[in-house]
N, CA, C and O atoms as a MOPAC input file, in Angstrom:
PM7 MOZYME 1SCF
protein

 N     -7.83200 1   -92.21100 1  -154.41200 1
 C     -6.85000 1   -91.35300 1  -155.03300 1
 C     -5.98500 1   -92.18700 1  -155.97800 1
 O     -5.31200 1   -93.15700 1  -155.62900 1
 N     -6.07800 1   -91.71300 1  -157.17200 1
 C     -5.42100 1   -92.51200 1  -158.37100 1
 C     -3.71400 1   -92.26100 1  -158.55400 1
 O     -2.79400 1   -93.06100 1  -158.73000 1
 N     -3.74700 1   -90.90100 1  -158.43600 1
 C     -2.62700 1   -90.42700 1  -158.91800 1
 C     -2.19900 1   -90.19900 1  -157.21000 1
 O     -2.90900 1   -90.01800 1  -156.22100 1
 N     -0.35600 1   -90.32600 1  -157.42500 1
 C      0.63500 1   -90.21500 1  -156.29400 1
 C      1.33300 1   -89.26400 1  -156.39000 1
 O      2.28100 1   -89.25000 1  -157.17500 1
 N      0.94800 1   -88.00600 1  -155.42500 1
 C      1.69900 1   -86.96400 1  -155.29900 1
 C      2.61400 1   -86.73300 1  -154.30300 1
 O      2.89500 1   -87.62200 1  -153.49800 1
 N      3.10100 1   -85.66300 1  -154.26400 1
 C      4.41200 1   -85.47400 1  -154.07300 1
 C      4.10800 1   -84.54400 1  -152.42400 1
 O      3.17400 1   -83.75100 1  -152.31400 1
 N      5.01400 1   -84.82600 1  -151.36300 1
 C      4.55900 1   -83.71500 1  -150.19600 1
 C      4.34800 1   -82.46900 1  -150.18300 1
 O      3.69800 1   -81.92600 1  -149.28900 1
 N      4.84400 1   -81.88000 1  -151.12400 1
 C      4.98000 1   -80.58700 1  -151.81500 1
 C      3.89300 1   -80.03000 1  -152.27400 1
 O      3.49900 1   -78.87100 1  -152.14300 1
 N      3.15700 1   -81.44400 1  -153.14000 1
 C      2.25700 1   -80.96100 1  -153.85200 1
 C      0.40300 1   -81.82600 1  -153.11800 1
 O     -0.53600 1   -82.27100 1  -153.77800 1
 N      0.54100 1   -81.75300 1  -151.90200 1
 C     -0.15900 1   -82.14500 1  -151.09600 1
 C     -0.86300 1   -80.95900 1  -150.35500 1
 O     -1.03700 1   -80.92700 1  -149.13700 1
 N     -1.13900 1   -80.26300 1  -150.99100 1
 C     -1.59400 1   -79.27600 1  -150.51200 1
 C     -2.76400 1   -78.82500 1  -149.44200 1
 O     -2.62500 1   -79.72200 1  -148.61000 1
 N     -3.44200 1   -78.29800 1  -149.12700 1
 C     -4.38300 1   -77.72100 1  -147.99700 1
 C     -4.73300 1   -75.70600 1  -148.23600 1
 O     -4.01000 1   -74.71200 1  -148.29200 1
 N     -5.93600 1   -75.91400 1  -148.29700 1
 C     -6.41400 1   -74.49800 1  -148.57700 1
 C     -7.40000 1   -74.29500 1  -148.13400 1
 O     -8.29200 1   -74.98300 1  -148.63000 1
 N     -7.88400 1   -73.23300 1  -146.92600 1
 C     -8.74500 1   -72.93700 1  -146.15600 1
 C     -9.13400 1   -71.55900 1  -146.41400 1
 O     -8.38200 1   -70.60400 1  -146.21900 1
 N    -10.43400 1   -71.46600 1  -146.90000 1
 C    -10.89300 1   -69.86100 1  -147.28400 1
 C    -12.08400 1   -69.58900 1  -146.77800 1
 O    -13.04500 1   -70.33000 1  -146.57400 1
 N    -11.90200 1   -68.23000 1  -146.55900 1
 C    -13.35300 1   -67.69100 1  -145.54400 1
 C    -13.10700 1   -66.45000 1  -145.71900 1
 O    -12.02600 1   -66.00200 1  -146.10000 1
 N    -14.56500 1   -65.50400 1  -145.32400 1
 C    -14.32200 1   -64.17300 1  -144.99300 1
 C    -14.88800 1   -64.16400 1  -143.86700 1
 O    -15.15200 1   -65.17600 1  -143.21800 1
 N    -15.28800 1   -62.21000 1  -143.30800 1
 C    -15.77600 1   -62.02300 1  -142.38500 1
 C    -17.45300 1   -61.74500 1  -142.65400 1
 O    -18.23800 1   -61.45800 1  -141.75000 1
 N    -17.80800 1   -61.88900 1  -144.04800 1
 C    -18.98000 1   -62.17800 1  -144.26100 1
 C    -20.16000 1   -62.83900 1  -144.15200 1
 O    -21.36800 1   -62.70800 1  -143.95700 1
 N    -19.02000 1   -63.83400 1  -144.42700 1
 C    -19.96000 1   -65.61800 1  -144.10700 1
 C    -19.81100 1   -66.21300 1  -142.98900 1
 O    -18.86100 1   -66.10900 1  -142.21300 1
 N    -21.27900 1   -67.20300 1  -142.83300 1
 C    -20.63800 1   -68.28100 1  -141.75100 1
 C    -19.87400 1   -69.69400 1  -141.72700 1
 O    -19.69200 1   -70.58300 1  -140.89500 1
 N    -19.38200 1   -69.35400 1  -143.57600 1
 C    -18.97800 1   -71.04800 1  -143.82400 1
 C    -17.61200 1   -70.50200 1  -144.16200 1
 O    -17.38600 1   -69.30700 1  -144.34900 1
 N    -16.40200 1   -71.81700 1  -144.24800 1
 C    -15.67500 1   -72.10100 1  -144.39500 1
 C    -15.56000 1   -72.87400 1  -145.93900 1
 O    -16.53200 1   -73.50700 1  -146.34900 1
 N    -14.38400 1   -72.78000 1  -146.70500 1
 C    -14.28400 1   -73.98900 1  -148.10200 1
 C    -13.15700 1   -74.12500 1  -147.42900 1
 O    -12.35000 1   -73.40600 1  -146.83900 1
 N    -13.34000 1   -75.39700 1  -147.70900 1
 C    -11.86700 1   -76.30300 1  -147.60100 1
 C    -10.93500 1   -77.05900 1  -148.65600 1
 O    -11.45200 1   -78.15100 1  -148.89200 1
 N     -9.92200 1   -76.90800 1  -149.27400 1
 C     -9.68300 1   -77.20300 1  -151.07200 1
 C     -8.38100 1   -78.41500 1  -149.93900 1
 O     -7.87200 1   -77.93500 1  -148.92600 1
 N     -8.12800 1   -79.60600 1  -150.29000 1
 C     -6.88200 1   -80.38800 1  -150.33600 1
 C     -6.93600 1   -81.36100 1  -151.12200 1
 O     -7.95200 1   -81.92700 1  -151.52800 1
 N     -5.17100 1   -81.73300 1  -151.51700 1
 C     -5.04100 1   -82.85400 1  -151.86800 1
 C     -4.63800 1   -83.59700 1  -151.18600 1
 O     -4.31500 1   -84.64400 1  -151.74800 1
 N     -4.38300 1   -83.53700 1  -149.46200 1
 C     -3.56000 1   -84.36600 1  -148.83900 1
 C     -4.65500 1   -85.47600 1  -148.21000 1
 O     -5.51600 1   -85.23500 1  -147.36300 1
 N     -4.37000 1   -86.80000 1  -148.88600 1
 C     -4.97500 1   -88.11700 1  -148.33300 1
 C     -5.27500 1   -87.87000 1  -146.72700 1
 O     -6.39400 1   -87.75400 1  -146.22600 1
 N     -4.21500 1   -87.82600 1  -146.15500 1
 C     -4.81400 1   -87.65500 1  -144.75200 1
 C     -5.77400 1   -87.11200 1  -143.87400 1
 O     -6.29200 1   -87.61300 1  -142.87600 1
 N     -6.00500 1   -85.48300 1  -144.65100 1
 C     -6.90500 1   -84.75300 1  -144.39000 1
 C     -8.27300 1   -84.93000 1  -145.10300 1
 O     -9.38000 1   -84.68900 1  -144.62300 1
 N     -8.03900 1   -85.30500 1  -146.09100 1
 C     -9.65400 1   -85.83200 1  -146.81000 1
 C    -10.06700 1   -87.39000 1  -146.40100 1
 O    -10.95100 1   -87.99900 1  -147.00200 1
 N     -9.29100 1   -87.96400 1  -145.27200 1
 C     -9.93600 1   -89.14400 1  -144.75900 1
 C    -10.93600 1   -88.66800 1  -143.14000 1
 O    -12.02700 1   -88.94400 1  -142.64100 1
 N     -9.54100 1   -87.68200 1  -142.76800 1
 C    -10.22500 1   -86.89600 1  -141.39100 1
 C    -11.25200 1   -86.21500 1  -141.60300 1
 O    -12.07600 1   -85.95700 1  -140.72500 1
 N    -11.35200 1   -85.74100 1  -143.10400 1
 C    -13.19100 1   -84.56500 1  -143.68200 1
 C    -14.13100 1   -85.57600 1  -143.62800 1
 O    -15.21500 1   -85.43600 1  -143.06300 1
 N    -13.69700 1   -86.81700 1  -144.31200 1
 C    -14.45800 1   -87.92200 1  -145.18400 1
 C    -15.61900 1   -88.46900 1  -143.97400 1
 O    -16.83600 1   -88.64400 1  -144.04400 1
 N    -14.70400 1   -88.63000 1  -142.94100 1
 C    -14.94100 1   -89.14400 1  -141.41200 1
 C    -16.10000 1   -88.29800 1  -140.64600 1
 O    -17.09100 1   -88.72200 1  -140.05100 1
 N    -15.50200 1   -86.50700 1  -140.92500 1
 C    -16.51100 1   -85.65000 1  -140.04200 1
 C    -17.62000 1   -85.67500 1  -140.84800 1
 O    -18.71200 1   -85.77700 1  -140.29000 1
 N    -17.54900 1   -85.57400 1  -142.49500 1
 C    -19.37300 1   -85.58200 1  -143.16500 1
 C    -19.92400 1   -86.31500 1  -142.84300 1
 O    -21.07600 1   -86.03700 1  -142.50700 1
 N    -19.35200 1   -88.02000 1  -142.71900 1
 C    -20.01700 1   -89.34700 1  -142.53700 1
 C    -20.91100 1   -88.95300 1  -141.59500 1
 O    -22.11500 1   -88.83800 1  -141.82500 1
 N    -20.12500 1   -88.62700 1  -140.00200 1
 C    -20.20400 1   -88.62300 1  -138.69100 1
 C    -21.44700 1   -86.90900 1  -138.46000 1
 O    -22.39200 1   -86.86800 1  -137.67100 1
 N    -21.07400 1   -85.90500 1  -139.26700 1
 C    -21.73200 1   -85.12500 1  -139.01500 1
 C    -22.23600 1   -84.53000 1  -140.90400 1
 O    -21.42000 1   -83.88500 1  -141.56300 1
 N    -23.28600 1   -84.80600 1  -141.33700 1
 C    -23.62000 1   -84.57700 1  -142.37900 1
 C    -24.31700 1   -83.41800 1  -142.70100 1
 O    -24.63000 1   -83.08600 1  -143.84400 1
 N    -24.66600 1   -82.52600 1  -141.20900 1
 C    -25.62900 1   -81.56000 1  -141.66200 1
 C    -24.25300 1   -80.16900 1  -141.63800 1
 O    -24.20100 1   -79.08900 1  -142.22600 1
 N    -23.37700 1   -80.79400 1  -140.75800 1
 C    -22.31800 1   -79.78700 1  -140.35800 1
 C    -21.42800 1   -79.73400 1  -141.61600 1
 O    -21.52400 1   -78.78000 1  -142.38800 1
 N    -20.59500 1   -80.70900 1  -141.82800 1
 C    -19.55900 1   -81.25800 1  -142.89400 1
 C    -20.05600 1   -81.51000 1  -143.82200 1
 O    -20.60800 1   -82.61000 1  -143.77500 1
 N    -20.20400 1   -80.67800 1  -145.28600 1
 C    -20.32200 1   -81.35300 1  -146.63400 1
 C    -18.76400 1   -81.17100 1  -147.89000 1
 O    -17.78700 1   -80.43500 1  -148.03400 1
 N    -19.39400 1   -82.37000 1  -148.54800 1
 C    -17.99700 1   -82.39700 1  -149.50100 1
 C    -18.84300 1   -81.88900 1  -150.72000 1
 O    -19.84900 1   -82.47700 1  -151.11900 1
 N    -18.25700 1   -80.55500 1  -151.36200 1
 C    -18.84700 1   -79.89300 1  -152.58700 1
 C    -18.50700 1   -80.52900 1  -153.45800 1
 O    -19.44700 1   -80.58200 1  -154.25200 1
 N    -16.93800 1   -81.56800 1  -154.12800 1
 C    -16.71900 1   -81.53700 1  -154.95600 1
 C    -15.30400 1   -82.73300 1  -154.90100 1
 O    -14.60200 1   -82.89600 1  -153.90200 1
 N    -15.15100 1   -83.37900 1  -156.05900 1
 C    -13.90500 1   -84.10100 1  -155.74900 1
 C    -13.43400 1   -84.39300 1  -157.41600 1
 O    -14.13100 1   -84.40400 1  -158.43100 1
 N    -12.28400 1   -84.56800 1  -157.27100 1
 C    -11.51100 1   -85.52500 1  -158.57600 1
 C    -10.50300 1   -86.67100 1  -158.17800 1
 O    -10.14400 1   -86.73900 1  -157.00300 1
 N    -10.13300 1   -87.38300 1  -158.90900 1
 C     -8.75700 1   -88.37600 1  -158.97100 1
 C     -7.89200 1   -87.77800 1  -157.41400 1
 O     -7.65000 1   -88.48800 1  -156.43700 1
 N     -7.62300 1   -86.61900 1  -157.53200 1
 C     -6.63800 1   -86.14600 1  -156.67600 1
 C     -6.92200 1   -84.82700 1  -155.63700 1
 O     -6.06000 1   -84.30100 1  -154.93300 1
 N     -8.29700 1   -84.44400 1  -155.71900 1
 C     -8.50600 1   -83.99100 1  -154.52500 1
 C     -9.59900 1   -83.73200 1  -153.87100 1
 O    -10.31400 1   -84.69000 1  -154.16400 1
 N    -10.24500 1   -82.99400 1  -153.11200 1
 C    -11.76000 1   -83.08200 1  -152.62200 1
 C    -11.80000 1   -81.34500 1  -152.41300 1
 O    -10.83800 1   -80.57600 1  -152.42000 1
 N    -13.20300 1   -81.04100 1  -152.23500 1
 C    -13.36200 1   -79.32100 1  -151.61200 1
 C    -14.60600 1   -79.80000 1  -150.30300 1
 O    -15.21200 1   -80.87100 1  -150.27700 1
 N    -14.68000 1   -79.15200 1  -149.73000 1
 C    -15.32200 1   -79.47000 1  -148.68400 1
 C    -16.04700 1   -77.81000 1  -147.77600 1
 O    -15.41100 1   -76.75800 1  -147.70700 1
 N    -17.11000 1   -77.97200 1  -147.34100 1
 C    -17.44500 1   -76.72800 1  -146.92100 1
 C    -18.21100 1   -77.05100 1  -145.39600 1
 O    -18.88200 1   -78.07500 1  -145.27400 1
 N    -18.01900 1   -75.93000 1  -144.07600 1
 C    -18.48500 1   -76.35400 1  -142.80200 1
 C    -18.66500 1   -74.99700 1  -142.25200 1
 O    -18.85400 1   -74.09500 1  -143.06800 1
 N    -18.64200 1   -74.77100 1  -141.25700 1
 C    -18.90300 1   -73.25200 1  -140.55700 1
 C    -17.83500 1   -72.96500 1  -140.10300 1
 O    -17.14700 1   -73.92400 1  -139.75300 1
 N    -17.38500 1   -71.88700 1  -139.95900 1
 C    -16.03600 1   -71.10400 1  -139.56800 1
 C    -15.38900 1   -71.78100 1  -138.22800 1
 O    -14.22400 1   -71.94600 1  -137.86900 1
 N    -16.58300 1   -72.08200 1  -137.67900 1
 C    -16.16700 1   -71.98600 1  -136.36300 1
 C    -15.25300 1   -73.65300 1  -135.75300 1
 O    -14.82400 1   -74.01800 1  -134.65800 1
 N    -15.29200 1   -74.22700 1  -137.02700 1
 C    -14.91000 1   -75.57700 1  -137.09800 1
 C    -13.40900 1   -75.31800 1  -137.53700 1
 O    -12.66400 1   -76.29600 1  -137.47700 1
 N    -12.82600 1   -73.99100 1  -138.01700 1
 C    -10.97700 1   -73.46900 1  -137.69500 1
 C    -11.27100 1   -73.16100 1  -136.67000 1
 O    -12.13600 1   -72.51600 1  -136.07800 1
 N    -10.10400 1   -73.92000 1  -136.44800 1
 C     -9.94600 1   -73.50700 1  -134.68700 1
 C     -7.69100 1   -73.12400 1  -134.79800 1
 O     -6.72500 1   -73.62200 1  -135.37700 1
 N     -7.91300 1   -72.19500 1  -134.01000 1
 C     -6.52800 1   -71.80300 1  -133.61800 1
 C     -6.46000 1   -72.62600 1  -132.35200 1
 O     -7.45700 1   -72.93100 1  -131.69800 1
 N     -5.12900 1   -72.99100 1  -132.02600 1
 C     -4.71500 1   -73.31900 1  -130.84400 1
 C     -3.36100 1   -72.94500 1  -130.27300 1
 O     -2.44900 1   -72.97900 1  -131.09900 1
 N     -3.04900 1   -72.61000 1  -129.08800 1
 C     -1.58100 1   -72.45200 1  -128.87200 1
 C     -1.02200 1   -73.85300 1  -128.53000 1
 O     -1.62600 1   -74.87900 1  -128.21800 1
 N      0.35400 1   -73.60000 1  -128.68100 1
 C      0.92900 1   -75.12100 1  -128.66200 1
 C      0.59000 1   -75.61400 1  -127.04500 1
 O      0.26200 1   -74.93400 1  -126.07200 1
 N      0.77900 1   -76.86000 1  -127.16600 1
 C      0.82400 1   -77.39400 1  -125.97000 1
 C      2.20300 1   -77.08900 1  -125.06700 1
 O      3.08600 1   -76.81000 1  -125.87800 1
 N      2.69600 1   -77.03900 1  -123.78400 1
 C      3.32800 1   -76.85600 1  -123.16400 1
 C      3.77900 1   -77.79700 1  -121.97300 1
 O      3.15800 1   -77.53300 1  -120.94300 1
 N      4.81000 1   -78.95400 1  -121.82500 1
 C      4.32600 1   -79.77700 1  -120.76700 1
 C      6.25600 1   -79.67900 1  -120.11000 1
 O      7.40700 1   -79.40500 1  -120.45000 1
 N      5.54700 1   -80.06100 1  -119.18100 1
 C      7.07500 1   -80.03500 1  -118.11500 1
 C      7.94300 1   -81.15400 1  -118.62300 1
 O      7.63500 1   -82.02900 1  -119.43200 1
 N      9.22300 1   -80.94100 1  -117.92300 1
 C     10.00300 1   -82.13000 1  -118.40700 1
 C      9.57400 1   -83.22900 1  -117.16000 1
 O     10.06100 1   -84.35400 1  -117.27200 1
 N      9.01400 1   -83.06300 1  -116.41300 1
 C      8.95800 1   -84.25200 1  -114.99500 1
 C      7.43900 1   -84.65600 1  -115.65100 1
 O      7.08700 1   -85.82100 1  -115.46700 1
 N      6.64600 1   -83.88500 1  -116.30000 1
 C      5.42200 1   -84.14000 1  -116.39600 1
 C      5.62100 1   -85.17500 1  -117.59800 1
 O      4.99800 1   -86.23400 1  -117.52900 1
 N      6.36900 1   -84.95800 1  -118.58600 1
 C      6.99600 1   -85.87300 1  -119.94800 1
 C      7.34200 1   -86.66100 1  -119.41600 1
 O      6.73500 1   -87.61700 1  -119.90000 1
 N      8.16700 1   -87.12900 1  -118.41900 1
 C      8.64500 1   -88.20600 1  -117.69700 1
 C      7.65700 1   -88.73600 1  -117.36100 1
 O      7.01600 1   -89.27400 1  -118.26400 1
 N      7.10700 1   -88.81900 1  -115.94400 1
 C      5.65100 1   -89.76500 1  -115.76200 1
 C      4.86300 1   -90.00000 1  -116.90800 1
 O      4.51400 1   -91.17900 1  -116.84700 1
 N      4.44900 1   -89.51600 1  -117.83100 1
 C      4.02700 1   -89.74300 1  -118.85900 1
 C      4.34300 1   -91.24300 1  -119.76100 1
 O      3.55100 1   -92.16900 1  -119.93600 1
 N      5.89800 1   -91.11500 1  -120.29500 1
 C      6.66800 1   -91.98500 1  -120.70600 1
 C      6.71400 1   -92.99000 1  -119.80500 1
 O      6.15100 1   -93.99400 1  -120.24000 1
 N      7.43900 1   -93.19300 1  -118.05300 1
 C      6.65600 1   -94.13500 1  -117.77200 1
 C      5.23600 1   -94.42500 1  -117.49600 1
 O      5.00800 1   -95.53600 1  -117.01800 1
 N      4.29500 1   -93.67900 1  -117.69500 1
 C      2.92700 1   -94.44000 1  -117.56600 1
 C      3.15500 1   -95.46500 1  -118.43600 1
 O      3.06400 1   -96.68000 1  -118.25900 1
 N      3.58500 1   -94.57700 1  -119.78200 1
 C      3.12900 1   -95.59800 1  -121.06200 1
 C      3.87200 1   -96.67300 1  -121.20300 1
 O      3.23500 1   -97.53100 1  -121.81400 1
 N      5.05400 1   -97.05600 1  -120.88200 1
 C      6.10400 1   -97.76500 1  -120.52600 1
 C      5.52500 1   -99.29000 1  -120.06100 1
 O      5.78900 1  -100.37600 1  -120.57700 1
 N      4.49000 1   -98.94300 1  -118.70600 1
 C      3.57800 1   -99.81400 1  -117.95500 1
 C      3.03400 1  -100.35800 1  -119.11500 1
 O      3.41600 1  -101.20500 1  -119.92200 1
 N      1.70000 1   -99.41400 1  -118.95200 1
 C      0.61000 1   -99.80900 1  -120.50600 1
 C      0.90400 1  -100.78800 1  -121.35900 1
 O      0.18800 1  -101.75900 1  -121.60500 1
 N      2.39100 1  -100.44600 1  -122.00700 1
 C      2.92600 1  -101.07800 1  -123.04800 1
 C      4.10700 1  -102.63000 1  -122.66000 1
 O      4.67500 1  -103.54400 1  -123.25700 1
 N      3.93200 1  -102.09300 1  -121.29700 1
 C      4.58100 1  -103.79900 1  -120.81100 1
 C      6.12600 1  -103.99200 1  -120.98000 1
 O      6.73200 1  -105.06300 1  -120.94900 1
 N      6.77800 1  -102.39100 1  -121.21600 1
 C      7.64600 1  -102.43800 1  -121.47900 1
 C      8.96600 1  -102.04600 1  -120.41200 1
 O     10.12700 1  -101.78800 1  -120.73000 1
 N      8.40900 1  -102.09600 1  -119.17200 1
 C      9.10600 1  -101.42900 1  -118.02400 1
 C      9.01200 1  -102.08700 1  -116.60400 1
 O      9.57400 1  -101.56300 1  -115.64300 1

């Protein structure tokens, strides 16, 4: 990526109908076209990249690769053990 954009203008665009079984995927956000870049590498028959410039990529996969999720939900005692697990791990406790 040549050019440095702006968070604003980092965009993400996901289009589909109830027609098809594919998905297009349009971004300019670096992050997400390293995480696409990763799934074509890793899965090439699933993940293809249609198209790219200086500043962004399009990408196309099967629907079923949006996924909705509900948020996660965790206790406050469960956040606690947690924090110290990692605390250990990290040698910091």
């Amino acid at each position: 990526m040549a050019m440095k954009l702006t968070c604003y203008e980092q965009e993400t665009i996901i289009n589909f109908n109830a027609a098809e079984k594919t998905a297009e995927l349009y971004t300019r956000d670096p992050a997400i076209i390293r995480q696409l870049d990763s799934l074509v590498t890793e899965y090439p028959d699933t993940f293809k990249c249609l198209g790219e410039t200086d500043i962004d990529k399009t990408y196309v996969m099967p629907k079923t690769a949006v996924t909705y999720r509900k948020p996660r939900r965790i206790s406050d005692a469960k956040r606690e053990r947690a924090r110290e697990a990692m605390k250990k791990i990290n040698g910091c406790g």
